[in-house]
C-alpha positions in Angstrom: 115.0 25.9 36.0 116.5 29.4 35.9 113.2 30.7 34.8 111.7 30.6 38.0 115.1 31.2 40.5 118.6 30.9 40.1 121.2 27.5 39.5 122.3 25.8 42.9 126.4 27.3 41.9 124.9 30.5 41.7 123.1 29.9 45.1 126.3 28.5 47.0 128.4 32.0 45.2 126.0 34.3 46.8 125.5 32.5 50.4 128.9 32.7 50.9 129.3 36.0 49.8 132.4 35.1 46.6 133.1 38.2 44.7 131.4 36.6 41.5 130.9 38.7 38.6 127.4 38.6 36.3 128.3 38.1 32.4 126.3 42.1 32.2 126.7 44.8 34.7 123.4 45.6 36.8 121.4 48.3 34.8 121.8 51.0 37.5 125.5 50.7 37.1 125.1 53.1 34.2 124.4 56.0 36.8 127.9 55.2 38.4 131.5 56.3 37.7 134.6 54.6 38.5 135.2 57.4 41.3 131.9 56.1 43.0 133.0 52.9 43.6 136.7 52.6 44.1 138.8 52.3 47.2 140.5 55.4 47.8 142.7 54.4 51.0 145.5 53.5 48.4 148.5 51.9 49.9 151.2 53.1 47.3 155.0 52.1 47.2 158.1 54.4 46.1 159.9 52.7 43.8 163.1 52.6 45.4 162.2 52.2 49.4 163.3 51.1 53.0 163.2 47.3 53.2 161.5 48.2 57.0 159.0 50.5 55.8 158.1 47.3 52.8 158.5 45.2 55.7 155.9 46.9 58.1 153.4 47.5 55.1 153.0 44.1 54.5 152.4 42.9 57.7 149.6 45.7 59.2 148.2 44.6 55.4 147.1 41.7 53.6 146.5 43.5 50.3 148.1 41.3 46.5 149.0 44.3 45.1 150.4 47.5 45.4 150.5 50.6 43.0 154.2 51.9 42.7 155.1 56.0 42.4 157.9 58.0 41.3 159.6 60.8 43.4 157.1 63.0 41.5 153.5 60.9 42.8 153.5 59.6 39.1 152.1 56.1 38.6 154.7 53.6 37.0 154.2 50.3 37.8 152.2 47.4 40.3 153.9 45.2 42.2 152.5 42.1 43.6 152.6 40.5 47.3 154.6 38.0 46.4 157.4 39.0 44.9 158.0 41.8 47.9 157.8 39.0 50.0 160.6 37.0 47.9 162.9 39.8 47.4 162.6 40.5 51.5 163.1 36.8 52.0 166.3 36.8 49.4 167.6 40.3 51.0 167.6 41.8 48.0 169.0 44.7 49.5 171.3 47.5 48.8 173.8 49.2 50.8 173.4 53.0 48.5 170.5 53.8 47.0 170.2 52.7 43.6 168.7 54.7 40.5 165.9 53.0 39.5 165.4 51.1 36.2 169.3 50.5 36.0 169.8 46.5 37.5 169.6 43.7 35.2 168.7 39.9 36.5 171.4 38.1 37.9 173.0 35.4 35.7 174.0 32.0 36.3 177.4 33.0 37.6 176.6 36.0 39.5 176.4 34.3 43.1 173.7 36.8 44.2 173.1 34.8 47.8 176.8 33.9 48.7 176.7 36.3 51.7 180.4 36.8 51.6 180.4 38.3 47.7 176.7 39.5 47.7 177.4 43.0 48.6 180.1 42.9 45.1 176.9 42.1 42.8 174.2 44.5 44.5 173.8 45.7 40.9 172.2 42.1 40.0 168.5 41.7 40.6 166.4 38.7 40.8 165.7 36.7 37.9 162.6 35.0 37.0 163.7 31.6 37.8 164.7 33.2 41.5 161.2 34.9 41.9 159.1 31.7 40.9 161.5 29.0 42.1 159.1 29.0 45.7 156.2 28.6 43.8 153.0 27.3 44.7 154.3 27.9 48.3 155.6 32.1 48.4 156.9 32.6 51.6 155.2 34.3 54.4 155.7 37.8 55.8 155.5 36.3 58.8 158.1 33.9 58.4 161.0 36.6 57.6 163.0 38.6 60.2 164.7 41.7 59.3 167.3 42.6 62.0 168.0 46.9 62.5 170.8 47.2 59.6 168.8 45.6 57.3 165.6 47.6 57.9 167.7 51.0 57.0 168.8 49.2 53.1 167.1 50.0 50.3 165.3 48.1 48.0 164.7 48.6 43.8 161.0 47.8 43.0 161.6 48.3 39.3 162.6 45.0 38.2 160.2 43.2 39.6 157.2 45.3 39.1 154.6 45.3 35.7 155.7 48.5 34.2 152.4 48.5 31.9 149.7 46.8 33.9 145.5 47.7 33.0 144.6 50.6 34.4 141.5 52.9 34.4 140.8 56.4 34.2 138.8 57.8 37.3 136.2 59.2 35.3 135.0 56.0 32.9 131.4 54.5 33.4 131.6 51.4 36.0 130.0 49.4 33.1 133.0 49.9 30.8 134.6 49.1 34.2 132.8 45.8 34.9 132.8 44.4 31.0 137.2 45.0 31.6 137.1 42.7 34.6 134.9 40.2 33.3 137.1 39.6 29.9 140.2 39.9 31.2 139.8 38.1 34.5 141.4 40.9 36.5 142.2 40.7 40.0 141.9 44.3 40.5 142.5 48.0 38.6 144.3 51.0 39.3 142.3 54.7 39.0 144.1 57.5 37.7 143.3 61.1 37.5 144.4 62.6 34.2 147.8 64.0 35.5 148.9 59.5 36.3 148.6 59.9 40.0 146.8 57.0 41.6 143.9 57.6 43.1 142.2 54.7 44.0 141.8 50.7 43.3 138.7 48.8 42.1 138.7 44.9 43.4 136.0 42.3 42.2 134.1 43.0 45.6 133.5 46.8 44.3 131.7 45.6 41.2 129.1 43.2 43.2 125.5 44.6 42.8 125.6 45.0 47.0 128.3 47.2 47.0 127.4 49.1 43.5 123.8 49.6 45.3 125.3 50.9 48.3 127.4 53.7 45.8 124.3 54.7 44.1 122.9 55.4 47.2 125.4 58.1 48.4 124.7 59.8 44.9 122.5 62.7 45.0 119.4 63.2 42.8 121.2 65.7 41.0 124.4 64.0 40.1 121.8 61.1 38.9 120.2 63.3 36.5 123.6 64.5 35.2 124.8 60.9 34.8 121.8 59.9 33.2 121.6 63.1 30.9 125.1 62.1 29.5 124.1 58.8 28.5 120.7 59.9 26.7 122.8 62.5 24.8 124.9 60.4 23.6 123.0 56.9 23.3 122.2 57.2 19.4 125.9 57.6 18.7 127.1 54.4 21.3 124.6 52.9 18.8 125.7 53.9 15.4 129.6 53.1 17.0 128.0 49.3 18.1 126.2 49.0 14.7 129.4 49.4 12.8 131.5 47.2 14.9 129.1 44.3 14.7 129.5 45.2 10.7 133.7 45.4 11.3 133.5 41.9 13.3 131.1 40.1 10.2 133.3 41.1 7.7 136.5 39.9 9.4 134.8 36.7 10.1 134.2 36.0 6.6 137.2 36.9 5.7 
């Protein structure tokens, strides 16, 4: 039946517009770079911040994840949604503001939400069983209140962010781009420049032929040849490099 149009799923995916990625990027991808394609309206965190500046971020925004910066614009972590929301929820606060990368997870004796020692353990953060205890049901940014002292405390994004999550260099073809999403089952990917400043995020929806059609559009002719130039140079050593990895990978298996 696929010979003559595509499977009823695949139908249903594209009417309603999911962000469902192909098992090969589309051929003109090869003409793109990650730069082309990425959002670069990047909402990025400091990692130690007002809980009312987290607070008013996440509620003008309905972004999962957010890249998190140094005093020196230097990527160091992601952070996702949720766990803001939790820590807001849990007034994970502090009074002073902490150095980062110094709090270890509270224990089982550490009485982290008695609101008559908490401010004695601010040097505890969150442990796993805290973060995930709400789970399936996170709470809400718009079920928390923060009054006007507790939008001036700080908050410590280091514990709870992924220090070493995937990231992508700004520069790299959108295919290499595409086959990372598609094996890892990534939700989305932050771009750095070569210095590890963020600057931008690739999501499922920027990989979708619509959208990598609408990139190669804003390209000029110029910038096409150029693209295309660099992969003719160097197609007969992609090849040599594929040849002896398919070698590599039939030795191993016989091993």
């Amino acid at each position: 039946g696929n010979s003559f149009n595509h499977g009823l799923y695949d139908i249903h995916i594209h009417l309603r517009h999911l962000p469902f990625l192909e098992f090969d990027p589309p051929f003109y991808a090869r003409y793109l770079r990650v730069y082309n394609i990425m959002g670069s309206n990047v909402i990025q965190l400091a990692h130690v911040a007002k809980a009312g500046d987290i607070f008013d971020m996440l509620k003008r925004t309905c972004h999962s994840g957010f890249p998190v910066v140094n005093e020196l614009d230097k990527f160091c972590g992601i952070i996702q949604r949720k766990h803001l929301c939790v820590m807001l929820q849990r007034k994970d606060f502090s009074l002073n503001k902490p150095d980062p990368y110094t709090r270890k997870p509270a224990g089982e004796e550490s009485f982290l939400y008695n609101e008559q020692v908490q401010k004695y353990f601010i040097h505890y953060a969150l442990s796993y069983r805290d973060i995930e205890s709400t789970y399936p049901r996170y709470p809400s940014i718009t079920d928390i209140r923060l009054d006007s002292t507790e939008r001036d405390l700080w908050m410590d994004l280091t514990p709870y962010m992924n220090p070493t999550p995937h990231t992508i260099q700004d520069q790299t073809p959108v295919p290499r781009a595409f086959r990372l999403f598609r094996s890892l089952g990534l939700r989305h990917l932050v771009v750095l420049n070569r210095h590890n400043q963020v600057k931008g995020i690739v999501s499922r929806k920027d990989l979708t032929p619509e959208h990598l059609k609408a990139s190669l559009d804003h390209l000029s002719e110029s910038e096409k040849l150029v693209i295309q130039g660099y992969f003719t140079r160097y197609s007969h050593h992609s090849e040599a490099i594929d040849k002896t990895m398919l070698r590599l990978s039939r030795v191993s298996d016989t091993a």
